[in-house]
Every structure is written in structure tokens, then in C-alpha cells.
PDB file of N, H, CA, C and O in Angstrom:
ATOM      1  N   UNK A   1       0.230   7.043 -11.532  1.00  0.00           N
ATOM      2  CA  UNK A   1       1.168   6.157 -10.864  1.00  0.00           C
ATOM      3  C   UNK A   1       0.548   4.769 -10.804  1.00  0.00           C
ATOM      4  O   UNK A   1      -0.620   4.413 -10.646  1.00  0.00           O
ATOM      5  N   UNK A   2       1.958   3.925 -11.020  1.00  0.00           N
ATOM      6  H   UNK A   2       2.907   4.214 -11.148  1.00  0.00           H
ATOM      7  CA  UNK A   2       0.790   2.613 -10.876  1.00  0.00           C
ATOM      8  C   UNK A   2       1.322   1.313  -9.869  1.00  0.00           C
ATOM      9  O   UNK A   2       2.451   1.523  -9.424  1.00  0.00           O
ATOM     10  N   UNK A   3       1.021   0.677  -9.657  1.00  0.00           N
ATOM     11  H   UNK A   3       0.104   0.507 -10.018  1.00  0.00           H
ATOM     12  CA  UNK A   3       1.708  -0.258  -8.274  1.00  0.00           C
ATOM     13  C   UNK A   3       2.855  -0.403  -8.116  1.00  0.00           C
ATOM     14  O   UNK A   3       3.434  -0.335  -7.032  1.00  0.00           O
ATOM     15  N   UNK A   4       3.429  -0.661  -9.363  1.00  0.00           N
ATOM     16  H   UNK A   4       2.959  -0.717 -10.244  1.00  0.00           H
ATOM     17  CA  UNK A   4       4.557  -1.211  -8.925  1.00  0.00           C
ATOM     18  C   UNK A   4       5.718   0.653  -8.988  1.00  0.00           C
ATOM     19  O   UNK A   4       6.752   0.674  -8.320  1.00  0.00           O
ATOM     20  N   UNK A   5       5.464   1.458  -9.510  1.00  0.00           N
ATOM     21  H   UNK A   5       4.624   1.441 -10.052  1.00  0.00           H
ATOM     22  CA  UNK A   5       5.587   2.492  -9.477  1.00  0.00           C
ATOM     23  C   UNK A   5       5.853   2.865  -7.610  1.00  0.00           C
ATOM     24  O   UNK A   5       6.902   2.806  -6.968  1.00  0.00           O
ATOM     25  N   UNK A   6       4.264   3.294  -7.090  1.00  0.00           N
ATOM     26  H   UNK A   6       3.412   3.342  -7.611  1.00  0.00           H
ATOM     27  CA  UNK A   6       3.933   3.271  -5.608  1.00  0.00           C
ATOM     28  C   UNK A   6       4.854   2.123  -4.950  1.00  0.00           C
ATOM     29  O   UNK A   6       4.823   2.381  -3.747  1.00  0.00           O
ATOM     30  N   UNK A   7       5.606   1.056  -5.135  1.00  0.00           N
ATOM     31  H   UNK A   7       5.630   0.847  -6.112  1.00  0.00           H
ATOM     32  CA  UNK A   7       5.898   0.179  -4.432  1.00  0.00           C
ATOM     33  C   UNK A   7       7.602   0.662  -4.594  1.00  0.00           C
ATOM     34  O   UNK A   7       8.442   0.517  -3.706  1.00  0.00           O
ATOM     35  N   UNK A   8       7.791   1.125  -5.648  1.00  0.00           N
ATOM     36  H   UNK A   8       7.108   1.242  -6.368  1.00  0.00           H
ATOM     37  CA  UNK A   8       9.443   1.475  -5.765  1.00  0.00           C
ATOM     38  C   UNK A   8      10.018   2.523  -4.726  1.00  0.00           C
ATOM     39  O   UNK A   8      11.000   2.554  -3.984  1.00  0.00           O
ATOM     40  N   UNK A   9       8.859   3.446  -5.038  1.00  0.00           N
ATOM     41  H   UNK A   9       8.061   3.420  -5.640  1.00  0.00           H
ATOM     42  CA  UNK A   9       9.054   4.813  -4.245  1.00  0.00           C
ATOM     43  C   UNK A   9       8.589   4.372  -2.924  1.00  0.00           C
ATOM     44  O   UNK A   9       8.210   5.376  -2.321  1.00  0.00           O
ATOM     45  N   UNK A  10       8.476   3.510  -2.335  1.00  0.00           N
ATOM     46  H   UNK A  10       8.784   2.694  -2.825  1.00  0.00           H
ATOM     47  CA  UNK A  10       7.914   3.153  -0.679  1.00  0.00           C
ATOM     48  C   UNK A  10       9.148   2.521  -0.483  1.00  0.00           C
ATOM     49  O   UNK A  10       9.767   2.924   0.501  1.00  0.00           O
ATOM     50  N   UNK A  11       9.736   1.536  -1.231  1.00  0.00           N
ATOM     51  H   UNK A  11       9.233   1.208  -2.030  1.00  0.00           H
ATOM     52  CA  UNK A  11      11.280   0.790  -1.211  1.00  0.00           C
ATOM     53  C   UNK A  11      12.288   1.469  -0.989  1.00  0.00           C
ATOM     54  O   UNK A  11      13.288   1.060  -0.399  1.00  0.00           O
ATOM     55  N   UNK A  12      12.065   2.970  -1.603  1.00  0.00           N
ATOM     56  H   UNK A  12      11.253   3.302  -2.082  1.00  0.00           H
ATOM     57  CA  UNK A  12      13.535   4.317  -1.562  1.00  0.00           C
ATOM     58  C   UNK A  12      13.040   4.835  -0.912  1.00  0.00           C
ATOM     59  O   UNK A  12      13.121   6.028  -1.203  1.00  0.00           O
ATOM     60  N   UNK A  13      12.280   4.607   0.232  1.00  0.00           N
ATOM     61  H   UNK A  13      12.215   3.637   0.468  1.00  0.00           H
ATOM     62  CA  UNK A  13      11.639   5.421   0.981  1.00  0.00           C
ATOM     63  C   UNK A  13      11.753   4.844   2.433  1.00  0.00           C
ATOM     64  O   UNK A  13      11.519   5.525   3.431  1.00  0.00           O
ATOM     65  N   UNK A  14      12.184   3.359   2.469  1.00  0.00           N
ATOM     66  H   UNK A  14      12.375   2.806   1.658  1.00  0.00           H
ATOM     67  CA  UNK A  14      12.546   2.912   3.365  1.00  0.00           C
ATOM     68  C   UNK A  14      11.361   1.783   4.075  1.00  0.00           C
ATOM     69  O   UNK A  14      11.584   0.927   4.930  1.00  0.00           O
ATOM     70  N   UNK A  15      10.557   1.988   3.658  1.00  0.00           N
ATOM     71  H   UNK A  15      10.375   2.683   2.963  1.00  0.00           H
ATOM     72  CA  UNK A  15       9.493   1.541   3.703  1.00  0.00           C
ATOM     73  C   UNK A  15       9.676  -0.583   3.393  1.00  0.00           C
ATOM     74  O   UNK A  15      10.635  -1.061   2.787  1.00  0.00           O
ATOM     75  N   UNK A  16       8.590  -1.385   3.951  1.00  0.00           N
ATOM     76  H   UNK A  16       7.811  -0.997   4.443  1.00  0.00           H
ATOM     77  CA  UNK A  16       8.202  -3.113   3.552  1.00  0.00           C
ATOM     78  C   UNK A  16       7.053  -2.567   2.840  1.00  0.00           C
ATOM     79  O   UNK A  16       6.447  -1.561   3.208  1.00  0.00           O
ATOM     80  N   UNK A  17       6.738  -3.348   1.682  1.00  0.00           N
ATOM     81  H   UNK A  17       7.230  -4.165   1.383  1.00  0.00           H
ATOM     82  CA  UNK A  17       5.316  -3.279   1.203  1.00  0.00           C
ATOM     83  C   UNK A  17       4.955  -4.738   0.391  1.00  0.00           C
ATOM     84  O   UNK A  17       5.743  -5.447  -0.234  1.00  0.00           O
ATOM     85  N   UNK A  18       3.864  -4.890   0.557  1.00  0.00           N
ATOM     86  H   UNK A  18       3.224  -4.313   1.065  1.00  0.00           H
ATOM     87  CA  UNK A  18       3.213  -6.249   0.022  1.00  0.00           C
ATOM     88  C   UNK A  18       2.060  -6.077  -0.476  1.00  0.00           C
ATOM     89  O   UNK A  18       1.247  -5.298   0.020  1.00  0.00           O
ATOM     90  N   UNK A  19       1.788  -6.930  -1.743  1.00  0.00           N
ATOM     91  H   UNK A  19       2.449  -7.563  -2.146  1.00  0.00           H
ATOM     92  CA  UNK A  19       0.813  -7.024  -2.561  1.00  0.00           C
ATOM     93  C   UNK A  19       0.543  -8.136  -3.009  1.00  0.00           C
ATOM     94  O   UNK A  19       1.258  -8.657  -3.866  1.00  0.00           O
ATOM     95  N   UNK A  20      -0.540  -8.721  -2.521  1.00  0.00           N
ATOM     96  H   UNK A  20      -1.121  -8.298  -1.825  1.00  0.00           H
ATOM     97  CA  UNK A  20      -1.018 -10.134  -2.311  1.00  0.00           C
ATOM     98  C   UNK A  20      -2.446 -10.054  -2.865  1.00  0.00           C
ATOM     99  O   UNK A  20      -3.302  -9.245  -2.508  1.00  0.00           O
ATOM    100  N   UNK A  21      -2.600 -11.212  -3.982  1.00  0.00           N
ATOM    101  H   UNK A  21      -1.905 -11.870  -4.272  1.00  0.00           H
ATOM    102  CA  UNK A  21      -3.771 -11.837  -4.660  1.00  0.00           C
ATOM    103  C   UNK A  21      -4.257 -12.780  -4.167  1.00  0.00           C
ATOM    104  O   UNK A  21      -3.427 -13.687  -4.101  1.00  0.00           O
ATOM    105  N   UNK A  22      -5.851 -13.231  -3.504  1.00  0.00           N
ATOM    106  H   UNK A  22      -6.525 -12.494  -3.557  1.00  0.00           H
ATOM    107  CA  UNK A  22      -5.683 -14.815  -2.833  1.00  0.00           C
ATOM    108  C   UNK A  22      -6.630 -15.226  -3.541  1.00  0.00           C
ATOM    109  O   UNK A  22      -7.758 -14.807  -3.281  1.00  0.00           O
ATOM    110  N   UNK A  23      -6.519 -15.755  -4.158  1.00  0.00           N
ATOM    111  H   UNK A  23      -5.603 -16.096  -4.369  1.00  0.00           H
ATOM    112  CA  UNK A  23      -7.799 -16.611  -5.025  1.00  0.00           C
ATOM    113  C   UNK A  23      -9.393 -17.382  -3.966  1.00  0.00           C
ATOM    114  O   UNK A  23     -10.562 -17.590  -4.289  1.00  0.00           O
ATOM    115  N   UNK A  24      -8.667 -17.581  -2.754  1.00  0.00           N
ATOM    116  H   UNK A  24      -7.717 -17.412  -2.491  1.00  0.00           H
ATOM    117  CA  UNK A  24      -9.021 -18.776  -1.868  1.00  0.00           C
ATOM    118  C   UNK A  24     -10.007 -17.816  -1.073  1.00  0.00           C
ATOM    119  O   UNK A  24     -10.583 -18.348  -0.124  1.00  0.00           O
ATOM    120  N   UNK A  25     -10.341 -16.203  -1.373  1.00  0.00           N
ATOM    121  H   UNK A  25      -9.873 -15.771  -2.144  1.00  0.00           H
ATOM    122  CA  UNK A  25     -10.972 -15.765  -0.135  1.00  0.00           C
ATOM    123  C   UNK A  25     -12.107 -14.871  -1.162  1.00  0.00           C
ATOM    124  O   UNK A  25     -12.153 -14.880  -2.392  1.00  0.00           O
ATOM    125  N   UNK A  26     -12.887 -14.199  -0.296  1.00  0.00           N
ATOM    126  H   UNK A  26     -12.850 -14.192   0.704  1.00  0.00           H
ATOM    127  CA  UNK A  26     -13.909 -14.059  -1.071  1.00  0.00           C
ATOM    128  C   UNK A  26     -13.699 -12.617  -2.038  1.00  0.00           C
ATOM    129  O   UNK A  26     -12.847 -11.737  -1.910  1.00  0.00           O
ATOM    130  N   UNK A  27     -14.921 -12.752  -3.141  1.00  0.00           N
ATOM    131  H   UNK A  27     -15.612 -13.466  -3.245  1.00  0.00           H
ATOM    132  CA  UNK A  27     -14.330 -11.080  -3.915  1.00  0.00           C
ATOM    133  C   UNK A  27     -13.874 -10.081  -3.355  1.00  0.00           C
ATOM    134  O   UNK A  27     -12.789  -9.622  -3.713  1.00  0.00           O
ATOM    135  N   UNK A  28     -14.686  -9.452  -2.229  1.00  0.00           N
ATOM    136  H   UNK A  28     -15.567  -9.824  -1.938  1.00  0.00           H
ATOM    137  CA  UNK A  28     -14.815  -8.639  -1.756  1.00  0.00           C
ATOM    138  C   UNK A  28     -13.297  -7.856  -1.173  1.00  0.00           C
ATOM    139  O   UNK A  28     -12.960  -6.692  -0.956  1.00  0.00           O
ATOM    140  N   UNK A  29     -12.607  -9.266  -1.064  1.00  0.00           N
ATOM    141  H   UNK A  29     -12.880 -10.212  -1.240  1.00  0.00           H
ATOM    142  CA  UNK A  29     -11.338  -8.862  -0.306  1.00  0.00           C
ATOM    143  C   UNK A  29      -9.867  -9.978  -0.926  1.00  0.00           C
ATOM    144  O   UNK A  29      -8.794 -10.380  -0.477  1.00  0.00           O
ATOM    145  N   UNK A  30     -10.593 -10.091  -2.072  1.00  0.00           N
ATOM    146  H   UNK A  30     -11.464  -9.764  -2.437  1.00  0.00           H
ATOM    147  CA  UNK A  30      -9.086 -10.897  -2.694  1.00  0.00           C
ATOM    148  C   UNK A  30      -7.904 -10.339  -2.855  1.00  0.00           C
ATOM    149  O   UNK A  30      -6.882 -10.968  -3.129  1.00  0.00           O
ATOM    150  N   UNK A  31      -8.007  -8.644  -2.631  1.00  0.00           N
ATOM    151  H   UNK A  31      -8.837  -8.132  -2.408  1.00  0.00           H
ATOM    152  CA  UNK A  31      -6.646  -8.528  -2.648  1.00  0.00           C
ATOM    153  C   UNK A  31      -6.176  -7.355  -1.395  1.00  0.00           C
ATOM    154  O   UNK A  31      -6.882  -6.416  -1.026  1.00  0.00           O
ATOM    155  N   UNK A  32      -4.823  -7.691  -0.884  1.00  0.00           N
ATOM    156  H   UNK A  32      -4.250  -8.453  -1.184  1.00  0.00           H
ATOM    157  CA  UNK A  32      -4.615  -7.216   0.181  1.00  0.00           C
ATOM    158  C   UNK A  32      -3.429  -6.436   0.042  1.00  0.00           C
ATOM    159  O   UNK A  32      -2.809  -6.897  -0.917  1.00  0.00           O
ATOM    160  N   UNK A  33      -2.794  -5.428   0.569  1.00  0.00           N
ATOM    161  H   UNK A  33      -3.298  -5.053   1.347  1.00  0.00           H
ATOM    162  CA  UNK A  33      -1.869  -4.275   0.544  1.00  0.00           C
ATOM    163  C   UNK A  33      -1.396  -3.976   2.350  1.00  0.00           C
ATOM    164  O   UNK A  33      -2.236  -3.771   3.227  1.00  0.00           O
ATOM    165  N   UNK A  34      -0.362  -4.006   2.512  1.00  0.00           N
ATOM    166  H   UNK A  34       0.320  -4.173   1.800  1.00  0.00           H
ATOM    167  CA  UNK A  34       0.591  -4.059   3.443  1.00  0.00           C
ATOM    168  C   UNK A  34       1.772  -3.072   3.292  1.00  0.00           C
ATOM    169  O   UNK A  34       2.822  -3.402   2.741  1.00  0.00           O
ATOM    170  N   UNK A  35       1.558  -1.919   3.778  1.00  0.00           N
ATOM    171  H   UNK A  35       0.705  -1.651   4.226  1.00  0.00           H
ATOM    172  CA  UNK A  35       2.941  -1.143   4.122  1.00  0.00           C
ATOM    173  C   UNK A  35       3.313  -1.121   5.619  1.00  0.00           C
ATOM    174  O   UNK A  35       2.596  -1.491   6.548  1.00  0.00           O
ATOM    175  N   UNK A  36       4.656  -0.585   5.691  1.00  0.00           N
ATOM    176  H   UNK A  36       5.239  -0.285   4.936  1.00  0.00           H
ATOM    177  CA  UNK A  36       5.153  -0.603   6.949  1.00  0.00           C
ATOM    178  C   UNK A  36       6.301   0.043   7.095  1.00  0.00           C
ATOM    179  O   UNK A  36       6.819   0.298   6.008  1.00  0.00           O
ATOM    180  N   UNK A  37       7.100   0.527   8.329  1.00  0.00           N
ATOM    181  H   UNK A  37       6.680   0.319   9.212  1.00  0.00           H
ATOM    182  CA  UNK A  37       8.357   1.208   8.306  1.00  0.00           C
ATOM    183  C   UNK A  37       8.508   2.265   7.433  1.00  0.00           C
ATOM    184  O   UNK A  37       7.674   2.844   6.737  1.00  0.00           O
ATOM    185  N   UNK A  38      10.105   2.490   7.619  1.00  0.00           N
ATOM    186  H   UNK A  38      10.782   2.020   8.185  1.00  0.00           H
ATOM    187  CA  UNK A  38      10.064   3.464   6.925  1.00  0.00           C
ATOM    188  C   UNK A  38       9.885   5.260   6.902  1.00  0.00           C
ATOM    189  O   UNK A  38       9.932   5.895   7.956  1.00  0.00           O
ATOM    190  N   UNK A  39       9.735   5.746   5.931  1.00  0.00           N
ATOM    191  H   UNK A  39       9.696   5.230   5.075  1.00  0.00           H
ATOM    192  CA  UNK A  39       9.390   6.853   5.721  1.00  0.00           C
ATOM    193  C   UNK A  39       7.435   7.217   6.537  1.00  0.00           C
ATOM    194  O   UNK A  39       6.840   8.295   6.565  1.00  0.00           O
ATOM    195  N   UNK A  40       6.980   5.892   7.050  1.00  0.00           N
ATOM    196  H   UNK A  40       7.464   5.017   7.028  1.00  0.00           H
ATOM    197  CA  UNK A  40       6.101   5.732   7.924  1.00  0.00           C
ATOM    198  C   UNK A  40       5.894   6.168   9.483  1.00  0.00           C
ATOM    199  O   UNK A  40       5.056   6.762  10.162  1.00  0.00           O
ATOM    200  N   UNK A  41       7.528   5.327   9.698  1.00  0.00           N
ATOM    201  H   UNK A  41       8.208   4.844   9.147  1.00  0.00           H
ATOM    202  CA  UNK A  41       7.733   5.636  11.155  1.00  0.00           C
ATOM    203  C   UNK A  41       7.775   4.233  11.301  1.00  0.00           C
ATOM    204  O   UNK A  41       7.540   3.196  10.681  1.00  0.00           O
ATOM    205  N   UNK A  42       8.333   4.812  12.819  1.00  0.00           N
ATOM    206  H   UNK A  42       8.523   5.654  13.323  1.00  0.00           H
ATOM    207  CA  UNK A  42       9.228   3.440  13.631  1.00  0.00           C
ATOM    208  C   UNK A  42       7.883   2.830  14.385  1.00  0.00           C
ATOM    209  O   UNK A  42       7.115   3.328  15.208  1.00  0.00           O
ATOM    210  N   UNK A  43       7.947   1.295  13.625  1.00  0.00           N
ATOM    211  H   UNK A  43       8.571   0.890  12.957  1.00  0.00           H
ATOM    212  CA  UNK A  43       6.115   0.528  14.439  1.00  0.00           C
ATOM    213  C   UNK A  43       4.994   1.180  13.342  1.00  0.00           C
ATOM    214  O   UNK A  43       3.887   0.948  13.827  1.00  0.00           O
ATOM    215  N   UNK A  44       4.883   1.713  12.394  1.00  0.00           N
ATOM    216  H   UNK A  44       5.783   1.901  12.000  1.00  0.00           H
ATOM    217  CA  UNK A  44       4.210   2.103  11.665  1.00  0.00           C
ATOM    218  C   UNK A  44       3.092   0.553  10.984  1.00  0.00           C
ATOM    219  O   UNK A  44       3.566  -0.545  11.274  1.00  0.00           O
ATOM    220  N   UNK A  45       2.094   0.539  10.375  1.00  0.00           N
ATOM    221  H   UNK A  45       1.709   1.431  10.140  1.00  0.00           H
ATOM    222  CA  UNK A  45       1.309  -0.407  10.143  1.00  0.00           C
ATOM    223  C   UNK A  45       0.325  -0.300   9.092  1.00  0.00           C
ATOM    224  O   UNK A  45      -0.693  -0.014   9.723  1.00  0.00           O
ATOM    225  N   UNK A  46      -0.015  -0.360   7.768  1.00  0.00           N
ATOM    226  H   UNK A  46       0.812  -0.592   7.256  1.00  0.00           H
ATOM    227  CA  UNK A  46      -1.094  -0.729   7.269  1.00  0.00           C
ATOM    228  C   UNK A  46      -1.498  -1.325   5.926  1.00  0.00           C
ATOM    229  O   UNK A  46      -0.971  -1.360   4.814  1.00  0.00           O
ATOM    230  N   UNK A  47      -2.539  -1.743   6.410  1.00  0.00           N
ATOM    231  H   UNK A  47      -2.967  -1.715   7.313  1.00  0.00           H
ATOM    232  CA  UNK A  47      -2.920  -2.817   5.652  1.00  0.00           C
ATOM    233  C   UNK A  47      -4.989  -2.183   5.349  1.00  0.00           C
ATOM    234  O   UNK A  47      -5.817  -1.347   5.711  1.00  0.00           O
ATOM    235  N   UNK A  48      -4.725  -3.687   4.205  1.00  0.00           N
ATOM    236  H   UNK A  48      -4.053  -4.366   3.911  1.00  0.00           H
ATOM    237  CA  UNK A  48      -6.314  -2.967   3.769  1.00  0.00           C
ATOM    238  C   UNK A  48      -6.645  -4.209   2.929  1.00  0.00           C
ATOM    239  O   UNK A  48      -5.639  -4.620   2.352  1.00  0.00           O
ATOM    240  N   UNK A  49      -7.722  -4.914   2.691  1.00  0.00           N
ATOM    241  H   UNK A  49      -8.540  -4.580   3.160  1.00  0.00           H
ATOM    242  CA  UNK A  49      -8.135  -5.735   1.728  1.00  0.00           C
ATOM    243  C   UNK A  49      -9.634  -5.235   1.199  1.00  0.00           C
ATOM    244  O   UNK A  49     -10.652  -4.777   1.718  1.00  0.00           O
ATOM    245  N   UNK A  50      -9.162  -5.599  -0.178  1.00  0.00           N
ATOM    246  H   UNK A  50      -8.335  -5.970  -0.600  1.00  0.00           H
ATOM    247  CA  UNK A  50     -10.048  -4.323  -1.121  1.00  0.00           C
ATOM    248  C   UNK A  50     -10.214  -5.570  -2.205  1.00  0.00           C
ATOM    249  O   UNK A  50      -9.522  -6.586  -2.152  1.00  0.00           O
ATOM    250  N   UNK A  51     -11.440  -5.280  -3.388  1.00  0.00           N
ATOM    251  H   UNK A  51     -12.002  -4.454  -3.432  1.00  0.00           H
ATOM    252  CA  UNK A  51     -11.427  -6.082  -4.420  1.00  0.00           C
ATOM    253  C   UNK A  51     -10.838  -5.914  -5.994  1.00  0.00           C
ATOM    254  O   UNK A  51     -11.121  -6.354  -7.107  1.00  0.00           O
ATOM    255  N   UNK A  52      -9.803  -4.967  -5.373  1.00  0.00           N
ATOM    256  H   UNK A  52      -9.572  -4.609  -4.468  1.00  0.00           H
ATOM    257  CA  UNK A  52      -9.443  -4.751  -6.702  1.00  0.00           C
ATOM    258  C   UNK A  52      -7.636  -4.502  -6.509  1.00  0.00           C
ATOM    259  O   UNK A  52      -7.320  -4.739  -5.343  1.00  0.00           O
ATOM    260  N   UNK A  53      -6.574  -4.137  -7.280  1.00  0.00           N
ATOM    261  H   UNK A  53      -6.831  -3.945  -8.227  1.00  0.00           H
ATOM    262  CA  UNK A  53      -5.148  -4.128  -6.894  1.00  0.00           C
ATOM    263  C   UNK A  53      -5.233  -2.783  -7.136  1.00  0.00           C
ATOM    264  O   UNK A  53      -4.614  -2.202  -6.245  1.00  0.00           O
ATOM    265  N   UNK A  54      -5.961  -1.604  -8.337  1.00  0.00           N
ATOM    266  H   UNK A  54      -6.465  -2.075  -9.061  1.00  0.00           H
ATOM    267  CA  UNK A  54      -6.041  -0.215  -8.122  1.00  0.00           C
ATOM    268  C   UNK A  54      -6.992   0.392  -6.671  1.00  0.00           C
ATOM    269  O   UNK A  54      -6.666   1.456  -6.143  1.00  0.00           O
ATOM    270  N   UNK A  55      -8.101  -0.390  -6.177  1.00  0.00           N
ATOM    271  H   UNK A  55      -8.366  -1.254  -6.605  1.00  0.00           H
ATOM    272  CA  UNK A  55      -8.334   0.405  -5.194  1.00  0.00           C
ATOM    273  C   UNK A  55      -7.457  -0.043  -3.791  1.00  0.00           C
ATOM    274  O   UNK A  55      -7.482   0.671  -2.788  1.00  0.00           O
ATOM    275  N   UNK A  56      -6.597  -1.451  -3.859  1.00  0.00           N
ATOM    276  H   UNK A  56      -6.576  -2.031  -4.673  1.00  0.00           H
ATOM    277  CA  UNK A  56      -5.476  -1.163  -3.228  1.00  0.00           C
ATOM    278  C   UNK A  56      -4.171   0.082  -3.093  1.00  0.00           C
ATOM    279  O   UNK A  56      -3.403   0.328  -2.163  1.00  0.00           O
ATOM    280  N   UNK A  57      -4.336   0.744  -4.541  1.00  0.00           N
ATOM    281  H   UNK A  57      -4.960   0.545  -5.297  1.00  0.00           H
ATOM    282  CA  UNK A  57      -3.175   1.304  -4.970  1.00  0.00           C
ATOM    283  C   UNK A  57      -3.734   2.689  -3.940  1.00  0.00           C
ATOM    284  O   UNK A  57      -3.105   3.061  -2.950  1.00  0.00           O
ATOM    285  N   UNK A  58      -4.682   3.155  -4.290  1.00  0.00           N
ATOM    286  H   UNK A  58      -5.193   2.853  -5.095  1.00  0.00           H
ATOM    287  CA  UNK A  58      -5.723   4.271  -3.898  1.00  0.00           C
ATOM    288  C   UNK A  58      -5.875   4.193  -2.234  1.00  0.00           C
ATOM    289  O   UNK A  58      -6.160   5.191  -1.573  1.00  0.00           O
ATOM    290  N   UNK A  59      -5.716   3.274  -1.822  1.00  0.00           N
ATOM    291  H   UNK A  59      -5.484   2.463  -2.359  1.00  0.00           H
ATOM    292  CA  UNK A  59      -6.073   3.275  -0.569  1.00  0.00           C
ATOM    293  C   UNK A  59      -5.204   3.753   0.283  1.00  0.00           C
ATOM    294  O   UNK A  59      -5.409   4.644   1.108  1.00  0.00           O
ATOM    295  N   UNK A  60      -3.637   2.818  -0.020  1.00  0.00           N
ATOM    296  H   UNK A  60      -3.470   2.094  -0.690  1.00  0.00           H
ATOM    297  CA  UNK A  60      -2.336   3.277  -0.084  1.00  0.00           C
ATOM    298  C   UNK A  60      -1.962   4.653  -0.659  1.00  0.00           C
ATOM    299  O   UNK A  60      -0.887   4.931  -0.127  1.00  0.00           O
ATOM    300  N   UNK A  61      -2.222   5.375  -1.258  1.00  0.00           N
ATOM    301  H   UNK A  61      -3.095   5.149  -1.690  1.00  0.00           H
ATOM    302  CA  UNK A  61      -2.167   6.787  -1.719  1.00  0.00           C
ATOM    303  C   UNK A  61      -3.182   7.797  -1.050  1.00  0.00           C
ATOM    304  O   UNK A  61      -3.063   8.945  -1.477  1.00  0.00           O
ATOM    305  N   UNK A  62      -4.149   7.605  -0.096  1.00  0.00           N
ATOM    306  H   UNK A  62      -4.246   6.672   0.251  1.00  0.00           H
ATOM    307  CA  UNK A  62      -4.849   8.010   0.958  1.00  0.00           C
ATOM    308  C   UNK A  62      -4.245   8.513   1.973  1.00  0.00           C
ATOM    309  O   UNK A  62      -4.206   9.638   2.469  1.00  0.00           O
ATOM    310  N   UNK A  63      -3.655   7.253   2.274  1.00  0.00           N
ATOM    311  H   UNK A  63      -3.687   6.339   1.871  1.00  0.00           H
ATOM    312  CA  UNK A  63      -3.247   7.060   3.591  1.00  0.00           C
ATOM    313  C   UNK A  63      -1.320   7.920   3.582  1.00  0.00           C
ATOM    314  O   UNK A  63      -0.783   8.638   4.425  1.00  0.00           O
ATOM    315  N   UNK A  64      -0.889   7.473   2.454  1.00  0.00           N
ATOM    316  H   UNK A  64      -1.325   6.890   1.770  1.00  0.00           H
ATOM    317  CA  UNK A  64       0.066   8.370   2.538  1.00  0.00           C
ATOM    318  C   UNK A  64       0.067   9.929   2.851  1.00  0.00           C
ATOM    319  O   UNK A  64       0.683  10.731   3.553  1.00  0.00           O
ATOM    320  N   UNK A  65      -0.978   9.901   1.926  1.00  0.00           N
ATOM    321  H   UNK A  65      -1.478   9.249   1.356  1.00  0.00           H
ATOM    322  CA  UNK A  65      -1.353  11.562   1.902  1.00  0.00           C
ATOM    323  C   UNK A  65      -1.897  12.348   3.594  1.00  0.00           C
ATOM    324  O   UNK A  65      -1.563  13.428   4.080  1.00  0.00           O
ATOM    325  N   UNK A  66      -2.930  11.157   4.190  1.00  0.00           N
ATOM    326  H   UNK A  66      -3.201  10.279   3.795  1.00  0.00           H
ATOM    327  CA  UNK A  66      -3.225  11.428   5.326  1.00  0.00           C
ATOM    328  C   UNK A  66      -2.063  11.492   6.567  1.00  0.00           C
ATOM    329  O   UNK A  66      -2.348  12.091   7.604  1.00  0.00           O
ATOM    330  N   UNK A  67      -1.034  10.987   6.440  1.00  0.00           N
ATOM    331  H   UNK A  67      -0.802  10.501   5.598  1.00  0.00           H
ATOM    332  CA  UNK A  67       0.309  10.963   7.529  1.00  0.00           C
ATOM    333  C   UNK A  67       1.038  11.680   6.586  1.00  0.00           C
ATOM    334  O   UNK A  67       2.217  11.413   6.820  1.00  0.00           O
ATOM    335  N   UNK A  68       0.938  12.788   5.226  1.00  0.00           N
ATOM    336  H   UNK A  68      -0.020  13.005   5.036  1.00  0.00           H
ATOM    337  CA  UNK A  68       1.849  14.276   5.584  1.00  0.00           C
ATOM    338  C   UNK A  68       2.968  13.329   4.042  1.00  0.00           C
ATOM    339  O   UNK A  68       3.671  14.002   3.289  1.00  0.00           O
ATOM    340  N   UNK A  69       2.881  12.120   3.946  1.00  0.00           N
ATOM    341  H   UNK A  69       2.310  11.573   4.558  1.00  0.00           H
ATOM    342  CA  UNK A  69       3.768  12.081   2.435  1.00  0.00           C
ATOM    343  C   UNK A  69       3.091  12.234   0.975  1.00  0.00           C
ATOM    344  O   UNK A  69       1.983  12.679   0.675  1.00  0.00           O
ATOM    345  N   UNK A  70       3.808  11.875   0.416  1.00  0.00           N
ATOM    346  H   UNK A  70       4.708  11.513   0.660  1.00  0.00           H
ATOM    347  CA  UNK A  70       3.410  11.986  -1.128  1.00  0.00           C
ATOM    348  C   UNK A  70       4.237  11.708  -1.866  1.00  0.00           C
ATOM    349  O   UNK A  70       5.335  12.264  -1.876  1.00  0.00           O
ATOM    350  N   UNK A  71       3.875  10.749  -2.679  1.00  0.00           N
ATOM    351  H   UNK A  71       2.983  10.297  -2.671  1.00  0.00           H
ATOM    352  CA  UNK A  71       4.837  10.039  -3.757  1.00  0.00           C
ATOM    353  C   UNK A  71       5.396  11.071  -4.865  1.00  0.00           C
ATOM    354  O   UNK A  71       6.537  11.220  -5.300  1.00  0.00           O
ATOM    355  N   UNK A  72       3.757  11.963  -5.272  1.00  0.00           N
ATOM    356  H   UNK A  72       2.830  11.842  -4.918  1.00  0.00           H
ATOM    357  CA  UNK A  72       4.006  12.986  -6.450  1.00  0.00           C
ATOM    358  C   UNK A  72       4.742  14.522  -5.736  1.00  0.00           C
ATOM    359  O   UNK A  72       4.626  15.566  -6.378  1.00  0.00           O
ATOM    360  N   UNK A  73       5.419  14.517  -4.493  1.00  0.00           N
ATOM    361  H   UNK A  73       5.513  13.669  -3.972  1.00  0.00           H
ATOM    362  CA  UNK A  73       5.874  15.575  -4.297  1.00  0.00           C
ATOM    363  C   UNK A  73       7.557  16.095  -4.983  1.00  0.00           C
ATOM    364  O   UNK A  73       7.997  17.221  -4.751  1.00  0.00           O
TER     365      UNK A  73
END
């Protein structure tokens, strides 16, 4: 699966999601991932800044898995 993949199925899922590149901040955390709502829950929240847009993807596929969803179900 690949981001924009993970981002469709969070969209039909009811779900906000964001995927943000910042040039302006350091490696470590140039890129940031934002879900919310949704198939999450009502007030649901997360976020993560990681240095890469796949271990964004991964992080987000963690965390799904850890609150009981799954994209590949």
C-alpha cells in the first residue's frame, strides 16, 4: 500500500488526513502525517513527524492496527 492509497481508504473511511513536506525544519522531522475523525472516533488525533513519507506511511499503519482497523482487511 502506498500513501496516497492509505489516504483514500482513511477519506472512505471518514477520516481528515494530511501529509506535509517542510523543507524549513530539520531532517529528522521534515515530514509530518496527521489523521483524525472518522473511522477513528469522535475527537480522535494523530500525528507523527518522521524523516521519511514511507515511515510516515508505517507509522500511520501502526497505529491503525493498534485502535482495532486495517486498511488490508
Amino acid at each position: 500500500m502506498d500513501v496516497v492509497e492509505l489516504m483514500a481508504w482513511l477519506a472512505e473511511h471518514g477520516c481528515s488526513a494530511v501529509l506535509k513536506a517542510d523543507g524549513e525544519r530539520t531532517p529528522g522531522t521534515r515530514w509530518m502525517v496527521i489523521v483524525s475523525g472518522g473511522a477513528l472516533g469522535a475527537g480522535s488525533f494523530f500525528r507523527v513527524d518522521l524523516p521519511s513519507p514511507d515511515a510516515c506511511l508505517q507509522a500511520v499503519l501502526d497505529h491503525l492496527e493498534a485502535v482495532g482497523l486495517s486498511p488490508f482487511a
